[in-house]
C-alpha positions as CSV (number, residue, x, y, z in Angstrom):
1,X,0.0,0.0,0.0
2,X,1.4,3.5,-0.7
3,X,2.4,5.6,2.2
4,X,2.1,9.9,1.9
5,X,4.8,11.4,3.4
6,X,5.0,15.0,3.4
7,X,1.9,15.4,1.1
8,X,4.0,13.0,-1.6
9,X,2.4,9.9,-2.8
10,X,5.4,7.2,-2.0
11,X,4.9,4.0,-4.5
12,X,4.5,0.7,-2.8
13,X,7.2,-1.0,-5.7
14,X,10.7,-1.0,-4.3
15,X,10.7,0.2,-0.8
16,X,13.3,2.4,0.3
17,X,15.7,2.2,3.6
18,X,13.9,5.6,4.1
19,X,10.4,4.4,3.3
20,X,10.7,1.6,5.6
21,X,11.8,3.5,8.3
22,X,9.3,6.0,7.9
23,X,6.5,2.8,7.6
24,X,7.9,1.7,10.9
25,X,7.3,4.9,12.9
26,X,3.7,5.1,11.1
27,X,3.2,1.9,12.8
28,X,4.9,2.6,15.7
29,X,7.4,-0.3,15.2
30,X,10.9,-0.6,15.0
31,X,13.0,-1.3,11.7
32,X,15.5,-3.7,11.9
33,X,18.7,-1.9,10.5
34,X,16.8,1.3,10.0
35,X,18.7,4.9,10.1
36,X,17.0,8.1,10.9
37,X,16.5,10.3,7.9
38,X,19.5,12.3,6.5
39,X,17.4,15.5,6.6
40,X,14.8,17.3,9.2
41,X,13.2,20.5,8.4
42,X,13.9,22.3,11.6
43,X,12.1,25.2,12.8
44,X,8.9,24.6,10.6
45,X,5.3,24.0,11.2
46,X,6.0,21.0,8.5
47,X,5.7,17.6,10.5
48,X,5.6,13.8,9.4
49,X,2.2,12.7,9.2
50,X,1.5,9.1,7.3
51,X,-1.7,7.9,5.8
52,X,-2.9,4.8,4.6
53,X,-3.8,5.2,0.5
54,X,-5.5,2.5,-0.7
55,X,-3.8,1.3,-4.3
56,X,-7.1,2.9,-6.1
57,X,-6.9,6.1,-4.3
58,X,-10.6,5.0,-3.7
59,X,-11.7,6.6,0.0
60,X,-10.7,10.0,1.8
61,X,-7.2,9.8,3.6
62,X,-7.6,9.3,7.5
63,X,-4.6,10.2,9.5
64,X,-3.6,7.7,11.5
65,X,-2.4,8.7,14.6
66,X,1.0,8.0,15.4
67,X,2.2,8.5,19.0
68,X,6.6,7.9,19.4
69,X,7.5,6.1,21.9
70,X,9.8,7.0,24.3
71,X,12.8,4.8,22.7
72,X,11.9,6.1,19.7
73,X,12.3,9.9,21.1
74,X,15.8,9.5,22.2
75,X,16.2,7.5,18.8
76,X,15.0,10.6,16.8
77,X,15.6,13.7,18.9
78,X,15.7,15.6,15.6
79,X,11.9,14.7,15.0
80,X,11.3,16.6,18.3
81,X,13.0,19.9,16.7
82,X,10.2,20.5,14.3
83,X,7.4,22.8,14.5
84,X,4.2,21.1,14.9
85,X,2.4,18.0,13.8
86,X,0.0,17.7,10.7
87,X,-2.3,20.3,10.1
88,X,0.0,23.0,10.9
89,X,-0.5,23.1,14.8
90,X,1.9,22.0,17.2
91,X,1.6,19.3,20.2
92,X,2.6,20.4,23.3
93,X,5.9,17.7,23.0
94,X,6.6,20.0,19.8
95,X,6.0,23.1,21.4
96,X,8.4,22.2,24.3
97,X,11.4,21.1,21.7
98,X,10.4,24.0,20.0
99,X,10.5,26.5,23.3
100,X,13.7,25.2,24.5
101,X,15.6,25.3,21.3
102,X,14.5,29.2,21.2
103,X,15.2,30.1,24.8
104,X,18.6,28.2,25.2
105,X,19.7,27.7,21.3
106,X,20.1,24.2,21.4
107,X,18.1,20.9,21.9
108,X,18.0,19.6,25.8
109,X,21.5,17.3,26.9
110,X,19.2,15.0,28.8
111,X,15.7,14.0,27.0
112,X,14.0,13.8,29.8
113,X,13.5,17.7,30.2
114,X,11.7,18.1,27.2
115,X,8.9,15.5,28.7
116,X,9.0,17.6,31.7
117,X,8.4,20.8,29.7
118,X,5.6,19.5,27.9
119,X,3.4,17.7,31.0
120,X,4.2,21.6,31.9
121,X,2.2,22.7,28.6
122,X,-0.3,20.2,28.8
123,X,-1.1,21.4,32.3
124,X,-1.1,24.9,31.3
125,X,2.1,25.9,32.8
126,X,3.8,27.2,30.2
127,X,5.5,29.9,32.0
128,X,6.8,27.2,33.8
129,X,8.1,25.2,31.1
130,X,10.1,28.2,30.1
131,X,11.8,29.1,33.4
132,X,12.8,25.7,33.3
133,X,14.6,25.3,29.7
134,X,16.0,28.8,31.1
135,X,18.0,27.0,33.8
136,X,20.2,25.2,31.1
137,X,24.0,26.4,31.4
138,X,23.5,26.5,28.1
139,X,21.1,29.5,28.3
140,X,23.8,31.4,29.8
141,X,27.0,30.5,28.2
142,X,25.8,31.0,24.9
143,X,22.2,32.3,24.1
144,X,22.5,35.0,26.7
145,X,26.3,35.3,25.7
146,X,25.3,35.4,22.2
147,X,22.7,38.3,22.8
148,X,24.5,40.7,24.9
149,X,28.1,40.8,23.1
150,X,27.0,42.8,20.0
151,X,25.9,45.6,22.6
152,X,29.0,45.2,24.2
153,X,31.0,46.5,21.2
154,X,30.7,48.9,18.2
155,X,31.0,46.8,15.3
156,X,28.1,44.7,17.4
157,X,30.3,41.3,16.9
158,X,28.9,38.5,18.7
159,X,31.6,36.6,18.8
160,X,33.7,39.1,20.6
161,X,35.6,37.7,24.0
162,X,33.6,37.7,27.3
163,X,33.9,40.9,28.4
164,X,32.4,42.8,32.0
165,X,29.5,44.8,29.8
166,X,28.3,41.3,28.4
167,X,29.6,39.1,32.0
168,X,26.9,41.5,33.9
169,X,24.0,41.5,31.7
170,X,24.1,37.9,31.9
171,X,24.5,38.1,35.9
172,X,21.4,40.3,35.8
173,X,19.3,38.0,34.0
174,X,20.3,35.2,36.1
175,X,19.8,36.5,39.4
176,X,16.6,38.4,38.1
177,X,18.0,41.5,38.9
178,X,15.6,44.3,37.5
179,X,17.4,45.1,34.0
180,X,16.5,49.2,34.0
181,X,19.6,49.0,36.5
182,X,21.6,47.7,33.6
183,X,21.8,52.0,33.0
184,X,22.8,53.0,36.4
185,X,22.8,50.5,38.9
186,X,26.6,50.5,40.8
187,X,26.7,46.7,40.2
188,X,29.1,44.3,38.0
189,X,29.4,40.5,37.7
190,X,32.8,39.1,38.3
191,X,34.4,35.4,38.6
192,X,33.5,33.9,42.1
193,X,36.4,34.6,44.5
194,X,36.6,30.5,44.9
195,X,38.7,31.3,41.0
196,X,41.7,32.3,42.7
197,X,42.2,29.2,43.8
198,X,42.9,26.0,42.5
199,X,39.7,24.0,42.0
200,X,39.4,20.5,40.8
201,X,37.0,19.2,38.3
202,X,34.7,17.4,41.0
203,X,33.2,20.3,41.8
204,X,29.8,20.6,39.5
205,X,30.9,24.4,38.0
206,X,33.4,23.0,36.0
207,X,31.9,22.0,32.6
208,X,34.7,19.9,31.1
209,X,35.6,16.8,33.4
210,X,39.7,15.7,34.3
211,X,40.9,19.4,34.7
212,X,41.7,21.7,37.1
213,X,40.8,25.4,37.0
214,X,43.8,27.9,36.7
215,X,43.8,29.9,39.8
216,X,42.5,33.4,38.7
217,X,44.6,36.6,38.9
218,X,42.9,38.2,42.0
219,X,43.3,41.7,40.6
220,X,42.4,40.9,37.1
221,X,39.0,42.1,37.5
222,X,40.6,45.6,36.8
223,X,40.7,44.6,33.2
224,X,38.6,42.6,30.9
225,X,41.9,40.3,31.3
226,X,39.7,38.6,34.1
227,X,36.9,37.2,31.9
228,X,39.6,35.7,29.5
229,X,40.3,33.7,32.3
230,X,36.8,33.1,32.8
231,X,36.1,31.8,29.6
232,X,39.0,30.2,28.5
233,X,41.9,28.9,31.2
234,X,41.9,25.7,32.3
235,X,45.0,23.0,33.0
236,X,45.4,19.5,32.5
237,X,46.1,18.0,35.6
238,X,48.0,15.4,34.2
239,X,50.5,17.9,33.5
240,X,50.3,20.7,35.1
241,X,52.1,23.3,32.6
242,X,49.7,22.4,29.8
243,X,47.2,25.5,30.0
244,X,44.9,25.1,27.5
245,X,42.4,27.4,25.9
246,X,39.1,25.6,25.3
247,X,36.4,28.1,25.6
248,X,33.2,28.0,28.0
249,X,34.1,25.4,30.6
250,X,33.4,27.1,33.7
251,X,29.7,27.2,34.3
252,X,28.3,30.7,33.7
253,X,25.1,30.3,35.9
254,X,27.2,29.1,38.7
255,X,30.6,31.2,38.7
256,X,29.5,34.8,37.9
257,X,29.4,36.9,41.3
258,X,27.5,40.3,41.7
259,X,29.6,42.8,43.3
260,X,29.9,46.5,43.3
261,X,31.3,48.1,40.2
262,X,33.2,51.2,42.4
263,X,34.3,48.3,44.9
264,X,36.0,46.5,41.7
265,X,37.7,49.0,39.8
266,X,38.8,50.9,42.7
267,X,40.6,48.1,44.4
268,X,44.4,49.5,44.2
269,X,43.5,52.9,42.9
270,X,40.2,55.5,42.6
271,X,39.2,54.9,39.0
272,X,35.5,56.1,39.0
273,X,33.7,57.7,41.4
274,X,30.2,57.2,39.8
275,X,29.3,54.0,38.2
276,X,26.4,53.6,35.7
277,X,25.9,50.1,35.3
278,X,27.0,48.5,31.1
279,X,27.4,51.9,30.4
280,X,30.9,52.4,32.8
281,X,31.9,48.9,32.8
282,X,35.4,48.7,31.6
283,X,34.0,47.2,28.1
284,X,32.1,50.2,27.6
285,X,34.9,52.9,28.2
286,X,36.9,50.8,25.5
287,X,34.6,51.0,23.1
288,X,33.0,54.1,23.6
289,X,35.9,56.9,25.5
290,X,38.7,55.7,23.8
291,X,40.3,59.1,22.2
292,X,37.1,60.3,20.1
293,X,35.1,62.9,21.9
294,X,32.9,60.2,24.2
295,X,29.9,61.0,21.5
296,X,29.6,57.6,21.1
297,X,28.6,56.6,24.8
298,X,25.4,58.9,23.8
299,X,24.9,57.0,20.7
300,X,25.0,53.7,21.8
301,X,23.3,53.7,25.1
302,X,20.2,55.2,22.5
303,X,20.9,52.5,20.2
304,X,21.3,49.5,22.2
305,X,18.4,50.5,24.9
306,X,16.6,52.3,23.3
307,X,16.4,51.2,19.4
308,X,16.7,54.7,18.1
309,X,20.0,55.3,16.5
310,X,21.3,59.1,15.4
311,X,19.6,59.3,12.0
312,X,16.1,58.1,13.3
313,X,16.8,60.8,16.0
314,X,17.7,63.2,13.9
315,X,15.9,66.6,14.6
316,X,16.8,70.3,13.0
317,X,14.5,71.8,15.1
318,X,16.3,72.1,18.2
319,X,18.9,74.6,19.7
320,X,22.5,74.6,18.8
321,X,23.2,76.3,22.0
322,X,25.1,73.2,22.9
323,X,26.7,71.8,20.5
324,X,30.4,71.6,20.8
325,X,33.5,74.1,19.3
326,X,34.9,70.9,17.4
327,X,31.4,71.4,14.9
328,X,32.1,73.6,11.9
329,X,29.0,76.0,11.5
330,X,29.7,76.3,7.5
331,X,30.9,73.4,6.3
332,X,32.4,73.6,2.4
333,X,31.6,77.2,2.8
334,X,27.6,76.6,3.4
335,X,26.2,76.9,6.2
336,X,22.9,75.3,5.2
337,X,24.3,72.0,5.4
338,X,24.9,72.6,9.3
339,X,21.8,73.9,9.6
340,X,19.5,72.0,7.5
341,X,21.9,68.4,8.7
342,X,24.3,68.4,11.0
343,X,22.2,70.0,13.9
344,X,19.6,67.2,13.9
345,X,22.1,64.9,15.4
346,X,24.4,67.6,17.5
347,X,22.2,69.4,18.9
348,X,20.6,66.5,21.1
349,X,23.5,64.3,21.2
350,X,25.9,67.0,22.4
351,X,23.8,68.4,24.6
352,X,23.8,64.7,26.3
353,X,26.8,64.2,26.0
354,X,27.8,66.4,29.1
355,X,27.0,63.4,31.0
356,X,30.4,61.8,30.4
357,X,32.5,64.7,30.2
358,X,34.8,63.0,33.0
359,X,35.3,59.3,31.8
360,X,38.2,57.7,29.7
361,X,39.7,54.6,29.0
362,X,43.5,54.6,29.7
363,X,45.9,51.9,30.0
364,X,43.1,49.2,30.0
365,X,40.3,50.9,32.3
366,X,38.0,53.1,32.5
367,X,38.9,56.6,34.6
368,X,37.1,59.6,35.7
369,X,38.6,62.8,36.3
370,X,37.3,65.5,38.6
371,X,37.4,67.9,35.6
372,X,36.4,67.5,32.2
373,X,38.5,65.9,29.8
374,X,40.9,67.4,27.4
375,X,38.6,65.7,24.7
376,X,35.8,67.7,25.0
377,X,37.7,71.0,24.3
378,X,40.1,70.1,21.4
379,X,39.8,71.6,17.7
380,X,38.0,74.6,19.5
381,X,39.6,76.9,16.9
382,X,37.2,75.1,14.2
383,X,34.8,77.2,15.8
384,X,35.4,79.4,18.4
385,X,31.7,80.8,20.1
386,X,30.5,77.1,20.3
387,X,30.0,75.5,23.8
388,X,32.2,75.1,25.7
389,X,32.4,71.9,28.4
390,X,33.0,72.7,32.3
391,X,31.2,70.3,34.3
392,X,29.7,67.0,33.3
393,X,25.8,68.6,33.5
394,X,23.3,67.8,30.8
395,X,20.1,68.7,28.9
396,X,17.3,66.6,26.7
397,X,16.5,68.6,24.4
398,X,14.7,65.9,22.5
399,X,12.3,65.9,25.6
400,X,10.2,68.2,23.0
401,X,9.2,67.8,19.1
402,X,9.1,64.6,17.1
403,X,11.7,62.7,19.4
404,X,9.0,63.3,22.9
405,X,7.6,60.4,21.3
406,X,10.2,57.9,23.1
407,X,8.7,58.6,26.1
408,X,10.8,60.6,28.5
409,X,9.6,61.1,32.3
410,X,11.1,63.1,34.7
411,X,13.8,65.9,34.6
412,X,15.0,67.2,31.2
413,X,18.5,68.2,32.8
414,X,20.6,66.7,35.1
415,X,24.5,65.9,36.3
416,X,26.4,63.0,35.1
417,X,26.2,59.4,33.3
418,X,24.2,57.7,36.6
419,X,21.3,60.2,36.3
420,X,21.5,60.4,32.3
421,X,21.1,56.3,32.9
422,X,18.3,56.5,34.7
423,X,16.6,59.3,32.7
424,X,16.7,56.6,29.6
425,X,16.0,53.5,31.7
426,X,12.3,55.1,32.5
427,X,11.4,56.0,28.8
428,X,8.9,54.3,27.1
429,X,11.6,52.8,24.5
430,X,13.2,51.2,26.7
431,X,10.6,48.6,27.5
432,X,9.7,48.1,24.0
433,X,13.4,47.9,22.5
434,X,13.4,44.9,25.2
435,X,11.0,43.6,24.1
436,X,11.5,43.7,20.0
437,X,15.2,42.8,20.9
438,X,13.9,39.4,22.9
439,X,11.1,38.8,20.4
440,X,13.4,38.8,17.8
441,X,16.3,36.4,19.5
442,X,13.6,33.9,20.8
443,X,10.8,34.4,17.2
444,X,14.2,34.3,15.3
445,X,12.7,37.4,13.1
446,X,11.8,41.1,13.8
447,X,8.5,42.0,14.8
448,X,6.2,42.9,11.4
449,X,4.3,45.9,11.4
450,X,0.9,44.6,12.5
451,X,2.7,43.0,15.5
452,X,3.2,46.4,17.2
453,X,0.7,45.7,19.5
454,X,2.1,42.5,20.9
455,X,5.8,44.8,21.5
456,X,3.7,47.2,23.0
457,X,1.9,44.6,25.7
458,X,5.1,42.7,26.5
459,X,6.7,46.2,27.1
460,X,3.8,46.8,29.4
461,X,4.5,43.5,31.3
462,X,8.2,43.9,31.4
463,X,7.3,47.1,33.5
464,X,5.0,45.8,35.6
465,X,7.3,42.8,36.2
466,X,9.7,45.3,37.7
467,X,11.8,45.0,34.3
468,X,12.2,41.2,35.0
469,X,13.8,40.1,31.7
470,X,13.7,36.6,32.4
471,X,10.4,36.5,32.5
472,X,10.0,38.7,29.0
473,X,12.0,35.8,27.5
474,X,9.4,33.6,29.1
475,X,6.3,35.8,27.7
476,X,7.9,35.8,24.4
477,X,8.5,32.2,24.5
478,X,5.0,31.4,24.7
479,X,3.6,33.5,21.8
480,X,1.5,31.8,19.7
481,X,3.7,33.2,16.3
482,X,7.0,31.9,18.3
483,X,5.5,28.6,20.3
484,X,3.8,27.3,17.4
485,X,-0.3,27.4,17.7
């Protein structure tokens, strides 16, 4: 009797290895000698459904219901990885592989977790079954990893080296810290002081079994030098001067530590006397005070927390009281093109960028001075009666016009990067550039158009889940357009 596969008529004549195989699950049996198929559509609503054809094609096809054994799970854990079965909806078995692959980037180590995840669904518990694929070392060592390094740097490379900026978002997530502090909170994650000392591969941190943690530099946490270590040193016990460099095999969700940012970088030496969460980790002064003018703090923290870069906040209407000396007026000769271009991004962005007037990166950390830096005050011969930088105070100015739309509360003006933080962290585009940024790392797309609504209510719950952004990944997770319906 033929067999449909995939909406194909198979012939009965001259039964494949693959036919057979695919016969046998139909009938819930195993095949002697059979191998799994060479290729599974992963990450589709496409599933394997089999129906019984008689030879006339006399009768209407009735699917016959085919329920995988438990063997034949573990024998076929790639079957678990699609999106739903016929018909285009998903079981909840599917919509746990499917959930966990999303949330963690890769199938569960131990089978068993999926089953638990999807008694979870069946009961209604999704939530549940999310916080739990979330507790994979895997979630942190690489999907978080992989989600927080392109912030971390400005070519937005994530496969850039563990770094404090990326080491602390991560912590934060873990330990459910609420992630508006990620602008101005006086926290950092570090290795767990147990790193300085030798530790031997009994102990359930370390990932990769017969080795022995390299005791950690106690004072590298001065430098991103420290979550090398982290994420690469290890030695072979078996010869002790055989460091090796295999990467991730110290467990993230166990050996990150929270711990004051002033505390750490001021341990031989004052460094920083005001810490704004990512945005003065040691990462962040690298990428964003090194030489330049520190304009680029301003336009990343909009960019990465905010989803806005310069040219969608681009705004002629506003003063130019505050943009800098270093900004010709008439460039080529014409002042229209100041006036008509240039402004729309200075005018805001300079008049921001007071906020870090103090902070540089110098000899591998960040500093802050007690007066402003030389930076902000070079090239003032390009034009004299601009503004001129004396203290590190600050002004929105896109509080008003087109860019009031992102939803700024509180002050318009205030001292330093810690307040500046906190002015962004309370804006409306905040929540929702969480919330497209996790839709699009757990939906594996960008929110369409018509789904503005659904960024707009998970930006809602983010808030009222006191900016909880485990449990937006969980939210996310369980969308219908993600889960599979």
């Amino acid at each position: 009797m033929p067999t449909r596969v995939l909406g194909r008529l198979l012939p009965e004549t001259a039964p494949s290895r693959r036919l057979q195989s695919f016969r046998a699950l139909a009938q819930n049996l195993p095949s002697p000698g059979a191998k799994p198929p060479r290729k599974i559509r992963r990450n589709t609503q496409v599933f394997l459904t089999f129906w019984p054809i008689k030879p006339n094609g006399e009768g209407a096809m009735k699917k016959k219901s085919t329920y995988l054994s438990f063997a034949a799970r573990c024998a076929f854990p790639a079957l678990l990885m699609l999106g739903g079965l016929s018909n285009g909806h998903a079981s909840p078995l599917q919509q746990a592989a499917r959930m966990h692959e999303r949330l963690v980037g890769a199938p569960p180590s131990d089978p068993q977790t999926t089953l638990d995840m999807e008694a979870l669904i069946r009961a209604n518990r999704g939530r549940e079954a999310a916080y739990l694929a979330m507790d994979a070392e895997h979630f942190y060592r690489s999907s978080l990893k992989n989600f927080f390094t392109p912030w971390s740097n400005a070519a937005e490379n994530p496969d850039a080296p563990l770094n404090d900026f990326t080491a602390t978002a991560i912590g934060m997530v873990r330990d459910d810290v609420p992630f508006d502090q990620a602008l101005y909170g006086d926290i950092i994650y570090v290795g767990h002081d147990d790193l300085v000392h030798t530790m031997t591969a009994a102990d359930d941190g370390v990932i990769e079994t017969r080795r022995h943690i390299v005791p950690f530099n106690a004072f590298a946490t001065l430098t991103n030098s420290h979550y090398t270590e982290f994420e690469t040193k290890l030695i072979d016990p078996d010869n002790l001067s055989d460091i090796t460099t295999q990467r991730s095999r110290i467990s993230f969700k166990r050996f990150l530590q929270r711990k004051s940012q002033l505390a750490v970088l001021n341990q031989k030496a004052a460094r920083i006397t005001e810490s704004a969460g990512l945005l003065t980790t040691n990462q962040a002064g690298f990428e964003f005070f090194t030489a330049g003018t520190n304009r680029r703090a301003v336009r990343f923290a909009f960019k990465n927390f905010l989803c806005h870069d310069m040219e969608q906040l681009q705004d002629t209407s506003r003063s130019d009281f505050r943009v800098r000396q270093d900004v010709d007026r008439a460039p080529a000769g014409d002042t229209r093109i100041f006036k008509q271009t240039c402004v729309g991004c200075h005018a805001g962005m300079d008049a921001l960028a007071g906020a870090f007037a103090q902070y540089n990166f110098d000899n591998g950390t960040i500093r802050q001075r007690n007066t402003v830096n030389a930076k902000y005050t070079q090239n003032g011969s390009v034009y004299p009666a601009g503004f001129v930088t004396t203290n590190n105070s600050w002004i929105n100015l896109w509080a008003s016009g087109p860019n009031a739309a992102l939803g700024f509360k509180g002050a318009t003006s205030g001292s330093g990067a810690r307040a500046l933080g906190e002015l962004l962290s309370k804006t409306d585009a905040f929540s929702q550039c969480m919330a497209k940024r996790v839709f699009q790392k757990v939906c594996l797309r960008s929110p369409s158009e018509a789904e503005a609504a659904t960024v707009k209510s998970l930006a809602t719950q983010f808030v009222a889940n006191n900016h909880s952004m485990k449990s937006l990944f969980a939210s996310v997770s369980l969308l219908p357009q993600c889960l599979g319906e």
